[in-house]
N, C-alpha and C positions, 0 to 999 in steps of 0.2 A: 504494500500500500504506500501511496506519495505520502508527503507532508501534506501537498494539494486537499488527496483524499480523505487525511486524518481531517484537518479543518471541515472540509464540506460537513463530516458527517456530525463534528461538534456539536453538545447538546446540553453543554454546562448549564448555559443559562434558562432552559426550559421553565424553569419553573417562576422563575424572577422575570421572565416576558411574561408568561403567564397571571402573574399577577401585575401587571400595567395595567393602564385606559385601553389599550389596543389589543388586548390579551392575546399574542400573535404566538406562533412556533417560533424557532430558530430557523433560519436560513441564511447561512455563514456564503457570503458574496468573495469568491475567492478567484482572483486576477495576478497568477504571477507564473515566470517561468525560472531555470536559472538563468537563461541567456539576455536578461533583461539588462538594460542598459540605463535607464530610468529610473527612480523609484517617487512615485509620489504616495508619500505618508499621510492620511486623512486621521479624519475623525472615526467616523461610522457611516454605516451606509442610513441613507433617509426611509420615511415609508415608497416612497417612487425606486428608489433599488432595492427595497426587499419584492418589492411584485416584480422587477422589470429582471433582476438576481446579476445584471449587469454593474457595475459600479458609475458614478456620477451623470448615471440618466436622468438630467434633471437641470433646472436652470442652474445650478451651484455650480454643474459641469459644463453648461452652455459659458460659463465664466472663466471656471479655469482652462479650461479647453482654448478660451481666446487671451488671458493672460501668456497661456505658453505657448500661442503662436503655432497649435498643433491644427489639424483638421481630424472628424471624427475617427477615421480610418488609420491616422497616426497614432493617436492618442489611445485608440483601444487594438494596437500589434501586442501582442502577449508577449513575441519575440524580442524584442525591445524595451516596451513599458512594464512596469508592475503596479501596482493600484493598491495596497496593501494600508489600510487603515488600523486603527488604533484597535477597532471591536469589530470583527467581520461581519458584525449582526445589527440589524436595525434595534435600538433597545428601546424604542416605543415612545410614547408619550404617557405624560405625569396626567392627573384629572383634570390638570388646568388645559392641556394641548401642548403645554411646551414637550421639548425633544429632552428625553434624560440622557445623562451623556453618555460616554463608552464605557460599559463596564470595565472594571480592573483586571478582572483573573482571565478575561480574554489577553490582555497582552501581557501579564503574569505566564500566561500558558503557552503562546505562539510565537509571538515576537522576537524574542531571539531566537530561533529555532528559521525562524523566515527570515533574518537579515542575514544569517550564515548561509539562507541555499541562494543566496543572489549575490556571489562573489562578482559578477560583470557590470555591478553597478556604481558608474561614475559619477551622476548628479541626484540627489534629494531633493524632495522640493514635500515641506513641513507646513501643511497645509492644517493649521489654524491648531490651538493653544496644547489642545492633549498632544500631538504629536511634538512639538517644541518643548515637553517639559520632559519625555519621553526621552527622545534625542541628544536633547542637549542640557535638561534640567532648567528649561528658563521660565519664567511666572509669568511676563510680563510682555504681552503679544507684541503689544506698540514697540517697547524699544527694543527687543529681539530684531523684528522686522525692519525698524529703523538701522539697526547695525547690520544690516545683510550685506554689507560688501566683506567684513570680515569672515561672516561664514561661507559666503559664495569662493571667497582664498581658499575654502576646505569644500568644493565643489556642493556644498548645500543654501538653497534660498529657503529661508523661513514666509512665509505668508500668512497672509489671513486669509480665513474660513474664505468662500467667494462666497456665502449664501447673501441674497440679498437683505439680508438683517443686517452687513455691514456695509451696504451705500452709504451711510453715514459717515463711519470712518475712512472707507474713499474720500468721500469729499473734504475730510477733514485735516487729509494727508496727501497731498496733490503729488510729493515726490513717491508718491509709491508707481504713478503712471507713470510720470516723464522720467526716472533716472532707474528704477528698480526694477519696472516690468521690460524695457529694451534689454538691458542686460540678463534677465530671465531668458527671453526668448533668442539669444545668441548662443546662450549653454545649452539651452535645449535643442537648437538647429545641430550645434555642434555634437553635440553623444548621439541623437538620432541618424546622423548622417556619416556618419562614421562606424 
């Protein structure tokens, strides 16, 4: 059996989905190869990738998809990209609707085990707060994300989430367009084309 495999059949959290607002199963959204050259580290997948079992089918992805300058068909090569999130699982919504975050003991359980089978991968890209604290231990999205050129030196760009809950902080942070996301999308042309 793959690591792939082991993940798919993952069923830790059954019962802690189970008692959500969404009372859903588990269905671990598993996007990776070793030959991958990419890795984008997410959150969790949303309710629109647990139906769809694809990863960032969704306007969060219609976003990051155009921050890195990818087209659909790039973005979802297995042989190149990996899509590997914090929680392979959607974990639902609280009574109120909000999203609960990524469980722990998914990337207690996976996570390193899935950065060791992707030895071919040259650029990260730390797609919003659980993965940057994961990675690199940091708290604090804004100035993480503010200092990306120092970790872009170690071939990783931190980010924010792309959901659109933070057009705000777009707008409130203009050099994330004009100086962060150019140089994103030249590391990414570059590992994908090569």
């Amino acid at each position: 059996m793959t690591l792939s495999d082991e993940i798919a059949g993952c069923r830790l959290c059954a019962a802690r989905f189970a008692a959500t607002a969404t009372a859903h199963a588990p269905r671990p959204v598993v996007w990776f190869r070793p030959s991958a050259r990419l890795l984008i580290a997410g959150q969790a997948p949303g309710a629109r990738v647990h139906a769809s079992g694809q990863p960032f089918t969704d306007p969060s992805g219609d976003r990051l998809r155009d921050w890195c300058g990818l087209s659909p068909e790039a973005f979802y090569d297995l042989e190149r990209v990996a899509i590997v999130p914090m929680a392979f699982c959607f974990p639902g919504y609280d009574a109120r609707g909000a999203d609960l975050p990524p469980p722990a003991i998914c990337a207690a359980t996976w996570r390193a085990r899935v950065i060791e089978a992707l030895p071919q991968v040259r650029l990260t890209l730390l797609v919003g707060g659980a993965a940057m604290r994961w990675h690199l231990g940091a708290r604090d999205v804004t100035g993480t994300v503010a200092d990306w050129r120092r970790y872009a030196a170690r071939g990783i760009f931190p980010l924010p989430h792309p959901s659109w809950r933070n057009t705000g902080w777009l707008k409130r942070n203009p050099w994330f367009a004009t100086e962060l996301l150019p140089a994103l999308q030249r590391a990414v042309a570059g590992v994908m084309e090569n």
